[in-house]
KOLDRENNU-623629 format. One record per atom (N, C-alpha, C): residue number from 1; residue in one letter; atom name; x, y, z. Coordinates in nm, 4 decimals, always signed. Example, Ala and Ser with C-alpha at 12.3 -4.5 7.8 and 13.67 -1.06 7.14 Angstrom:
# KOLDRENNU-623629
+-------+-------+------+----------+----------+----------+
| selum | vovex | dose |        x |        y |        z |
+-------+-------+------+----------+----------+----------+
|     1 |     a |    N |  +1.3190 |  -0.5690 |  +0.7800 |
|     1 |     a |   CA |  +1.2300 |  -0.4500 |  +0.7800 |
|     1 |     a |    C |  +1.3200 |  -0.3300 |  +0.7800 |
|     2 |     s |    N |  +1.2850 |  -0.2250 |  +0.7080 |
|     2 |     s |   CA |  +1.3670 |  -0.1060 |  +0.7140 |
|     2 |     s |    C |  +1.2900 |  +0.0030 |  +0.7870 |
+-------+-------+------+----------+----------+----------+
//
This chain:
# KOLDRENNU-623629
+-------+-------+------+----------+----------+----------+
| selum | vovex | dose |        x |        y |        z |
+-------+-------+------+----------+----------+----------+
|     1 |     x |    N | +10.8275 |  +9.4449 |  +0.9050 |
|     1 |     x |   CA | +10.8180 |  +9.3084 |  +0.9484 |
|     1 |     x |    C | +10.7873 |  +9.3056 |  +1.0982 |
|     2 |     x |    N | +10.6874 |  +9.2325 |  +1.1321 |
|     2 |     x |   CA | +10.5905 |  +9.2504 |  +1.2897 |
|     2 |     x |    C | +10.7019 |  +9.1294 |  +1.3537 |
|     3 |     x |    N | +10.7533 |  +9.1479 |  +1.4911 |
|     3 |     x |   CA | +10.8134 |  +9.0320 |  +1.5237 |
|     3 |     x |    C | +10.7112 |  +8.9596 |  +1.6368 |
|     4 |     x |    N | +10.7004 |  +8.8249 |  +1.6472 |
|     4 |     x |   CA | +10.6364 |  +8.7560 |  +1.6803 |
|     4 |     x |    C | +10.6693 |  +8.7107 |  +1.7982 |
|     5 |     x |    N | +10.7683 |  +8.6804 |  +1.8441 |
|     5 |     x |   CA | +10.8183 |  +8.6206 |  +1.9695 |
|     5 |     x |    C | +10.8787 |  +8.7547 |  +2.0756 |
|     6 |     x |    N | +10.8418 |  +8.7659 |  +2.1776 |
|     6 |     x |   CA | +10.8549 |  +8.9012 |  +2.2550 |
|     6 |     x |    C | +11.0173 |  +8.8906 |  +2.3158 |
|     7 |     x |    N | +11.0775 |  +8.9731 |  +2.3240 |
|     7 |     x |   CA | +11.1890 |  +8.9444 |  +2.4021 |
|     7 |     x |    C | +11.2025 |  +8.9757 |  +2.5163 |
|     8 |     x |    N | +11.2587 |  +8.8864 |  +2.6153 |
|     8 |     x |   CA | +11.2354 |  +8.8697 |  +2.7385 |
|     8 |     x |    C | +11.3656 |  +8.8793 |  +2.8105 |
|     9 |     x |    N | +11.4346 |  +8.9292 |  +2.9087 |
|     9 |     x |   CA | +11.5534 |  +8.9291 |  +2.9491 |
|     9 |     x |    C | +11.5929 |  +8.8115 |  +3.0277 |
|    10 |     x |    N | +11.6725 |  +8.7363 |  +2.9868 |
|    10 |     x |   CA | +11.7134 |  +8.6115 |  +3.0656 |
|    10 |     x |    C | +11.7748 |  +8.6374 |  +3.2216 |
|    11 |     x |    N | +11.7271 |  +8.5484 |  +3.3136 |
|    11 |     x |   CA | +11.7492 |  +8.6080 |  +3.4371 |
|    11 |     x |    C | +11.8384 |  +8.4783 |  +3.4720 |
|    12 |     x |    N | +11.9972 |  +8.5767 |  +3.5167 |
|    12 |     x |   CA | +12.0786 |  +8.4902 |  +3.5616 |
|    12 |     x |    C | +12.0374 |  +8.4033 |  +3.6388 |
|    13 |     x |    N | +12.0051 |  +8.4545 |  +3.7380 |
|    13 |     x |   CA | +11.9497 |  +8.3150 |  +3.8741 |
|    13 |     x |    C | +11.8897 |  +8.2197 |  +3.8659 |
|    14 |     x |    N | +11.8037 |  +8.2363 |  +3.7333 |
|    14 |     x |   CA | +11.7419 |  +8.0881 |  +3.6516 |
|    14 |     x |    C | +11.8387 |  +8.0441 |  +3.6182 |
|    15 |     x |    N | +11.9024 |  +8.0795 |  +3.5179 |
|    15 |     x |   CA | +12.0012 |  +8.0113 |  +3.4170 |
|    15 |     x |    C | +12.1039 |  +7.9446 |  +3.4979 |
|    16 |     x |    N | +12.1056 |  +7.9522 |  +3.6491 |
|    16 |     x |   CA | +12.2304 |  +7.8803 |  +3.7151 |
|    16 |     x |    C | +12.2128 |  +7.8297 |  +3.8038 |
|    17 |     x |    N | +12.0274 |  +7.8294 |  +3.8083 |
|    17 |     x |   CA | +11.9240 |  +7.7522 |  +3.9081 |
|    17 |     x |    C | +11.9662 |  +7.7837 |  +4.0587 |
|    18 |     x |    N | +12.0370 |  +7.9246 |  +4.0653 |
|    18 |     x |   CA | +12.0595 |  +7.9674 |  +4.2007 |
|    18 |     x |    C | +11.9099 |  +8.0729 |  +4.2789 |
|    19 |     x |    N | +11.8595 |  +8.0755 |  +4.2044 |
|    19 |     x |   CA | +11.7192 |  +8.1773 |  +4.2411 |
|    19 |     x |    C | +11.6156 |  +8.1305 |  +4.3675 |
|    20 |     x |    N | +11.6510 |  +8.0084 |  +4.4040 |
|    20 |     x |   CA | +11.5165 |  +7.9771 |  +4.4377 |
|    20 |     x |    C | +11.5643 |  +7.8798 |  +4.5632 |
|    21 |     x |    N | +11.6052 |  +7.9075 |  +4.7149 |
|    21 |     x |   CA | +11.7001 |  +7.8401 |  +4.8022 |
|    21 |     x |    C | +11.6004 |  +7.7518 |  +4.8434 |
|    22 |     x |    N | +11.6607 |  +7.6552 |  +4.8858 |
|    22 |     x |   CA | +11.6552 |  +7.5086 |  +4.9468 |
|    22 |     x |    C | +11.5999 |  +7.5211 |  +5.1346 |
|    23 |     x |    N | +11.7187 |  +7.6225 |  +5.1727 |
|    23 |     x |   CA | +11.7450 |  +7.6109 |  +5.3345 |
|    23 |     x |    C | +11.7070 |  +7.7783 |  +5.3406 |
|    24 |     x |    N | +11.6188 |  +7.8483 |  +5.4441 |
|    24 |     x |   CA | +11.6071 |  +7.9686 |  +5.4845 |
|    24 |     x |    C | +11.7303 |  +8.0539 |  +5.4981 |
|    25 |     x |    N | +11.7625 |  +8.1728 |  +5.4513 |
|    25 |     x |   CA | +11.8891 |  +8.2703 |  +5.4785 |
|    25 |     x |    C | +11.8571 |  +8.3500 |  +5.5705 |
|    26 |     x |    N | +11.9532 |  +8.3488 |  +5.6753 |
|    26 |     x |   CA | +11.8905 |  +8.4662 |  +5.7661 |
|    26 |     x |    C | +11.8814 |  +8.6171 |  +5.7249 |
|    27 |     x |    N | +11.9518 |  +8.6015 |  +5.6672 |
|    27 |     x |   CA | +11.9545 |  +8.7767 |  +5.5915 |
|    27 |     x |    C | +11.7659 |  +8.7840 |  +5.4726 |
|    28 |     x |    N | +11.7135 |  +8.7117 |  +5.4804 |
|    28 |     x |   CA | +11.6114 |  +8.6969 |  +5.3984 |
|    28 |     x |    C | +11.4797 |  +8.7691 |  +5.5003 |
|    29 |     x |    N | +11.3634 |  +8.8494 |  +5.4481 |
|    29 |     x |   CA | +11.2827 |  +8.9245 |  +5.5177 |
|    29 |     x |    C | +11.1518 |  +8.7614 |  +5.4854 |
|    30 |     x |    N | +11.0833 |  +8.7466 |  +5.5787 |
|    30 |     x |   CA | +10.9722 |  +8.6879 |  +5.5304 |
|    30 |     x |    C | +10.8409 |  +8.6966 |  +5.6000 |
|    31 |     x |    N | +10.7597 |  +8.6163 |  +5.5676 |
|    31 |     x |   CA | +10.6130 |  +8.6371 |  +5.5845 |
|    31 |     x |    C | +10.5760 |  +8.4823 |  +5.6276 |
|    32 |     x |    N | +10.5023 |  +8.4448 |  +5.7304 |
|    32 |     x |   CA | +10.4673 |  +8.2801 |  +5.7381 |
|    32 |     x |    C | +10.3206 |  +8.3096 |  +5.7751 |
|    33 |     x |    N | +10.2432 |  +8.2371 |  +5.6549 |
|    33 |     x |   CA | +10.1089 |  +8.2034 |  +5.6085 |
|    33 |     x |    C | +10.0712 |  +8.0511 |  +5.6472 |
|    34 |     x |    N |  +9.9383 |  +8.0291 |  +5.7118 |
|    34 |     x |   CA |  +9.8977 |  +7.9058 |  +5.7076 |
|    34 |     x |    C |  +9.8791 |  +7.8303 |  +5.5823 |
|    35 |     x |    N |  +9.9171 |  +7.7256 |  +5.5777 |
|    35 |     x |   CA |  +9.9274 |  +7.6534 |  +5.4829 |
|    35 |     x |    C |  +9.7528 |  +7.5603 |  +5.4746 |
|    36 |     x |    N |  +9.7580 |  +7.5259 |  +5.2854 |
|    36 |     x |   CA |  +9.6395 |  +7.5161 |  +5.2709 |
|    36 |     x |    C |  +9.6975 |  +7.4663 |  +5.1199 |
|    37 |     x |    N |  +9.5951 |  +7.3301 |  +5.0736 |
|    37 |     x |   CA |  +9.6266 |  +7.2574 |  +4.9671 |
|    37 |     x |    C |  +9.6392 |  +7.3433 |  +4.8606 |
|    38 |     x |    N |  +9.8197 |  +7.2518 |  +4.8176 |
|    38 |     x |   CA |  +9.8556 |  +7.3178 |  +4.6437 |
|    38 |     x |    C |  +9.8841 |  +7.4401 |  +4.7004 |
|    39 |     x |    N |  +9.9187 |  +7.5213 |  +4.8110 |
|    39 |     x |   CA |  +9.9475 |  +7.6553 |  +4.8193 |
|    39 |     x |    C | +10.0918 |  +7.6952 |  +4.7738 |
|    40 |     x |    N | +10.2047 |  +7.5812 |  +4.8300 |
|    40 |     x |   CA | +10.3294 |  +7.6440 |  +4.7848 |
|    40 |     x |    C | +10.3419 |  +7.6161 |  +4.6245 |
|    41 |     x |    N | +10.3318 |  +7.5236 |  +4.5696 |
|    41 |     x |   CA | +10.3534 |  +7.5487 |  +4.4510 |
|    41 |     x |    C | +10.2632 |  +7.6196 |  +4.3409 |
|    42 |     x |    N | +10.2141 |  +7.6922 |  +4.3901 |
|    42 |     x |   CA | +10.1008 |  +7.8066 |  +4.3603 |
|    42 |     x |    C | +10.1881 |  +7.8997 |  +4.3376 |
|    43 |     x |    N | +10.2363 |  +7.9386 |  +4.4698 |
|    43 |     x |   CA | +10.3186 |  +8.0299 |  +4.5286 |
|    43 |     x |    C | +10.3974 |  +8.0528 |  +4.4598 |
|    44 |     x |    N | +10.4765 |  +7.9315 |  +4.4426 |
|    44 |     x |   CA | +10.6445 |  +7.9185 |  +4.3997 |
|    44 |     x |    C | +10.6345 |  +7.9864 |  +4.2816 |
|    45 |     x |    N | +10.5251 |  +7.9266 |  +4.1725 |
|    45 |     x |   CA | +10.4930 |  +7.9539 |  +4.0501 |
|    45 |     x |    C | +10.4486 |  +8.1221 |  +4.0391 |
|    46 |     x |    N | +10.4040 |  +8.1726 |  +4.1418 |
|    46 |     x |   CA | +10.3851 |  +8.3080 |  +4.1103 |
|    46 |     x |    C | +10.4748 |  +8.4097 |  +4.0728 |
|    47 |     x |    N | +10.5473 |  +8.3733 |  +4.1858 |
|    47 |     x |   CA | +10.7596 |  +8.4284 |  +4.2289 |
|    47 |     x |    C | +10.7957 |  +8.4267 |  +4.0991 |
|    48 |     x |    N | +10.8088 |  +8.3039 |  +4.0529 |
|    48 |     x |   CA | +10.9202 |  +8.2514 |  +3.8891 |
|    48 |     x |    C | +10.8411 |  +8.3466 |  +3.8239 |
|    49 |     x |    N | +10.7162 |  +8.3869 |  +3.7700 |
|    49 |     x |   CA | +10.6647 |  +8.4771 |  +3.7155 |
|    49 |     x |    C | +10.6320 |  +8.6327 |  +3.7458 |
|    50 |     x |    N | +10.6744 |  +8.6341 |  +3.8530 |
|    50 |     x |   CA | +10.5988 |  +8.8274 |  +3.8808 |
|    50 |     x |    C | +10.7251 |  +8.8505 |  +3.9040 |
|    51 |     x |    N | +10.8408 |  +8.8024 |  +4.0155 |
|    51 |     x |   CA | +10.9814 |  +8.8311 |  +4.0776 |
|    51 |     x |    C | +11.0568 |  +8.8095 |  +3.9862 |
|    52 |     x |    N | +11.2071 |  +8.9339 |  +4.0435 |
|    52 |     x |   CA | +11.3200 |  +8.8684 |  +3.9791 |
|    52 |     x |    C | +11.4142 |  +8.8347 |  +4.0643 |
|    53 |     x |    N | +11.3985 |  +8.8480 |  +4.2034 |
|    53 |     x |   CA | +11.5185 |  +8.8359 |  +4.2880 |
|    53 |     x |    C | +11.5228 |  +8.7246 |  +4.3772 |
|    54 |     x |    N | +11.6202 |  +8.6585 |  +4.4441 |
|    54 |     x |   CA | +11.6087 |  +8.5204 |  +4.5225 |
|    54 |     x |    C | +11.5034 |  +8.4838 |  +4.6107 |
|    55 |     x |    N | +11.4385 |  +8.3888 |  +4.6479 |
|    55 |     x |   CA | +11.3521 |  +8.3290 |  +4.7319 |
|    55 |     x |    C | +11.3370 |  +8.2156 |  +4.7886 |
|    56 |     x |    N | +11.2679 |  +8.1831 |  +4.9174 |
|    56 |     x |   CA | +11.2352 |  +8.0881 |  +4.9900 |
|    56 |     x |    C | +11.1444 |  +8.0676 |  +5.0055 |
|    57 |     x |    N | +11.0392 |  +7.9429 |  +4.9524 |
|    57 |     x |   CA | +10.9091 |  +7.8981 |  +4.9823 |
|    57 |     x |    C | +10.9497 |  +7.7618 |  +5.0338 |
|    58 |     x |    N | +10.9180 |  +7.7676 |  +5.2071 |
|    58 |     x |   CA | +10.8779 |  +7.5909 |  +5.3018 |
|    58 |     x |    C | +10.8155 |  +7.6043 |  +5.3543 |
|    59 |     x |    N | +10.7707 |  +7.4846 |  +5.4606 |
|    59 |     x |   CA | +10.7107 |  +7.4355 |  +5.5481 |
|    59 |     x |    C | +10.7747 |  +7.4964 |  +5.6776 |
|    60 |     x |    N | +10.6896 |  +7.5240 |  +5.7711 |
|    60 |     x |   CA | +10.7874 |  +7.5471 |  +5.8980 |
|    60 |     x |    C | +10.6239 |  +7.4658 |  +6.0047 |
|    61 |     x |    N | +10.7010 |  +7.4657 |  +6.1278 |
|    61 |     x |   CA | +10.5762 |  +7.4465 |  +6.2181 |
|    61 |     x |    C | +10.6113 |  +7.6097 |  +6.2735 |
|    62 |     x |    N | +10.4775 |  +7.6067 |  +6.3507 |
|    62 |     x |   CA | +10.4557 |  +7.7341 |  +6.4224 |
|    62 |     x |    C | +10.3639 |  +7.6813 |  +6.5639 |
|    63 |     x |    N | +10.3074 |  +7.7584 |  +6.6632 |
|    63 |     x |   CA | +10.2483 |  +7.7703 |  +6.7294 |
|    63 |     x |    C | +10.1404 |  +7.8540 |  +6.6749 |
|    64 |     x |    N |  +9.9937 |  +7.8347 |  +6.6933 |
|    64 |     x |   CA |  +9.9518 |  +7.9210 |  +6.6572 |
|    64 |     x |    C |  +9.8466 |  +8.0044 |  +6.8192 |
|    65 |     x |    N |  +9.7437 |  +8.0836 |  +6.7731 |
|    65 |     x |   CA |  +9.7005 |  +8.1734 |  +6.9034 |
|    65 |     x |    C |  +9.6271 |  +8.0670 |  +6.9815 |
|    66 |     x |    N |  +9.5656 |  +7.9735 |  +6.9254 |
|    66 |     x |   CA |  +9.5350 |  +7.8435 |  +7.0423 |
|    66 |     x |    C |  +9.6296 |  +7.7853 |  +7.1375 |
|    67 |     x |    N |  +9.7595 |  +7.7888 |  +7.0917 |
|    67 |     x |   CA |  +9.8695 |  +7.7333 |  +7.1319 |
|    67 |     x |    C |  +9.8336 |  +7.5698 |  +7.0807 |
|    68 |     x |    N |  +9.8117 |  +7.5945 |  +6.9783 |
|    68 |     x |   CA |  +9.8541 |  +7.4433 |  +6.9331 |
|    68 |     x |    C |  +9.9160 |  +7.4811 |  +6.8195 |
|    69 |     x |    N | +10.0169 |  +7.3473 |  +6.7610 |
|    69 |     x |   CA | +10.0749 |  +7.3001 |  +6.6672 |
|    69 |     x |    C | +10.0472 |  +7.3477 |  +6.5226 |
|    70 |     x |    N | +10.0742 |  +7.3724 |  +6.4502 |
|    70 |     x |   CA | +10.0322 |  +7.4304 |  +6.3171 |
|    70 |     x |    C | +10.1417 |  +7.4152 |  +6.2282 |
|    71 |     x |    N | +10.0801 |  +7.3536 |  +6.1050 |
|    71 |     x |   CA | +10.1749 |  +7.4109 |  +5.9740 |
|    71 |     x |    C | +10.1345 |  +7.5190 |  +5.9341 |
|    72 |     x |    N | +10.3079 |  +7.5993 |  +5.9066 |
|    72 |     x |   CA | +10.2508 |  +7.6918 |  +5.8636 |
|    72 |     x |    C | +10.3631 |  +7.6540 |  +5.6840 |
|    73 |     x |    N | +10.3413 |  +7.8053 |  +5.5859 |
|    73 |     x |   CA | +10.4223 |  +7.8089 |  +5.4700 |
|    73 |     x |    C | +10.4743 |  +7.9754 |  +5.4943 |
|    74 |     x |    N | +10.6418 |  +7.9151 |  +5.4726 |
|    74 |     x |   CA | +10.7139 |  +8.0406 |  +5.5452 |
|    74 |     x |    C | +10.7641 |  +8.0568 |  +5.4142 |
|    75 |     x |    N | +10.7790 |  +8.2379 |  +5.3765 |
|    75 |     x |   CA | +10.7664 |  +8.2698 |  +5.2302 |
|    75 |     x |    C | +10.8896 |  +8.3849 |  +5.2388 |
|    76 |     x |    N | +11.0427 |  +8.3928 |  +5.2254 |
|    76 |     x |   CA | +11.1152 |  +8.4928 |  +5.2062 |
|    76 |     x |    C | +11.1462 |  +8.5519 |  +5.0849 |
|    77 |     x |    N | +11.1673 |  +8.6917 |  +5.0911 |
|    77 |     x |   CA | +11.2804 |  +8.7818 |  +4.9880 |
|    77 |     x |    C | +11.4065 |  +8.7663 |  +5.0250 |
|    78 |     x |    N | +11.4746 |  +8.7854 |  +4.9314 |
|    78 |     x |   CA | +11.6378 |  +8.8531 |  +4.9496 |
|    78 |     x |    C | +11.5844 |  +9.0229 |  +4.9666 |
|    79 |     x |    N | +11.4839 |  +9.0387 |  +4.8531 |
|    79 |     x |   CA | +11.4906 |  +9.2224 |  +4.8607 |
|    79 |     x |    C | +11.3848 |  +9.2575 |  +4.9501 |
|    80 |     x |    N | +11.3782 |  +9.3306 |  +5.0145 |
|    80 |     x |   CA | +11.2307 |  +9.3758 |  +5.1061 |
|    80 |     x |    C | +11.1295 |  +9.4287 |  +4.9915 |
|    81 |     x |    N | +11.1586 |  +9.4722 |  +4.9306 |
|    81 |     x |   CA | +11.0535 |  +9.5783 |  +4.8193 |
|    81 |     x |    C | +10.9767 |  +9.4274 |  +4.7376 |
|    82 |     x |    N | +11.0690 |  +9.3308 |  +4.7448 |
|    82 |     x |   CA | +10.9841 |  +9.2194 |  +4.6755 |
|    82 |     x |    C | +10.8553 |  +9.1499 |  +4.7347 |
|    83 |     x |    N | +10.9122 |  +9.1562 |  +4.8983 |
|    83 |     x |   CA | +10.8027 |  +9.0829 |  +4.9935 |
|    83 |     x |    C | +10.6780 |  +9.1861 |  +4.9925 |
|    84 |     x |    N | +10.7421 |  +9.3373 |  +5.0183 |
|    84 |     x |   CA | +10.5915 |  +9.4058 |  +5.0000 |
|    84 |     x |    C | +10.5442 |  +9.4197 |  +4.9083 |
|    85 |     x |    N | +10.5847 |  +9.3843 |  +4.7819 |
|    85 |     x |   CA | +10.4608 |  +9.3721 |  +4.6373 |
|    85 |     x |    C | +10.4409 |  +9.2758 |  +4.6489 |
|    86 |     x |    N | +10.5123 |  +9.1205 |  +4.6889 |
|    86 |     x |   CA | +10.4754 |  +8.9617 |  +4.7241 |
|    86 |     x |    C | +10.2917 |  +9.0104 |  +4.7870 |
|    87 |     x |    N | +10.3244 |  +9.0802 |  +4.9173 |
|    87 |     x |   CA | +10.1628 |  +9.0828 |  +5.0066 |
|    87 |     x |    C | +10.0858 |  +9.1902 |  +4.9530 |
|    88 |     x |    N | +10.1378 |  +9.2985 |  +4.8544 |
|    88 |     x |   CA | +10.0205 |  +9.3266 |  +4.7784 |
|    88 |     x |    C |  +9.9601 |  +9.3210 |  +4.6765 |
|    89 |     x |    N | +10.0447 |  +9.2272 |  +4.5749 |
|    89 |     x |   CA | +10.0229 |  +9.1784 |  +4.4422 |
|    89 |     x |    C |  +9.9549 |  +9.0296 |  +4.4349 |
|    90 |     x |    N | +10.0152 |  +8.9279 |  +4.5546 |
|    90 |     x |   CA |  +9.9676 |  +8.7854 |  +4.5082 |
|    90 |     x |    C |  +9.8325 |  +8.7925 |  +4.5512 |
|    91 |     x |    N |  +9.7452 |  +8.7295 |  +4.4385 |
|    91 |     x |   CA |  +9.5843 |  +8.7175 |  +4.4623 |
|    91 |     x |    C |  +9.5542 |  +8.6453 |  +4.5306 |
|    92 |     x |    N |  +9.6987 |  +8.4895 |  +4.5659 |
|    92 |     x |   CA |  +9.6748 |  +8.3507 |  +4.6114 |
|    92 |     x |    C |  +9.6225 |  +8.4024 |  +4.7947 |
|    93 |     x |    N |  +9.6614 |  +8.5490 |  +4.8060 |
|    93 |     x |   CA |  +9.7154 |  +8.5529 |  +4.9889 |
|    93 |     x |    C |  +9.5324 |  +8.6074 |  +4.9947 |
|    94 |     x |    N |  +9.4732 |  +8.6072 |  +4.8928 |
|    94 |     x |   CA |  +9.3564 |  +8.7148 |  +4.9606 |
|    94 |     x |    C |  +9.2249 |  +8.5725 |  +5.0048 |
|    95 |     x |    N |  +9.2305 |  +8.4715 |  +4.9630 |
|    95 |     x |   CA |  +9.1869 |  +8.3524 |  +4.9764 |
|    95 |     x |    C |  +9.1739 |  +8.2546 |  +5.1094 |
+-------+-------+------+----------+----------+----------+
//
């Protein structure tokens, strides 16, 4: 008998909607990318699917090398090993 539905391991941090923070942790490693339409929830959506460990996708301002004003989208791990497959796995960053 072929089973049809794949089994998938339920990931606590979903199930208790703690996975995915609100406010930046300082203990969190991150990366801040210029922002560009539909990017974070691109983003967000990549994480829930490729990651399993906590994250931060916002808005921050920045300065940028003009010295002007800029949005940027500031992108953390809890794990470091996540952020460096984050910048060499997401296709969204090569764009």
């Amino acid at each position: 008998m072929k089973k049809t539905v794949q089994d998938k391991k339920l990931n606590p941090l979903n199930f208790f909607a703690i996975r995915q923070l609100e406010v930046p942790a300082p203990h969190f490693e991150y990366i801040v990318i210029p922002m560009r339409y539909n990017l974070q929830s691109s983003i967000e959506k990549w994480v829930v699917e490729n990651l399993r460990g906590r994250f931060y996708v916002g808005k921050c301002v920045e300065i940028n090398s003009q010295n002007n004003v800029d949005t940027m989208l500031k992108i953390g791990f809890e794990e470091p090993k996540e952020l460096s497959y984050f910048t060499l796995a997401c296709p969204l960053l090569k764009y």
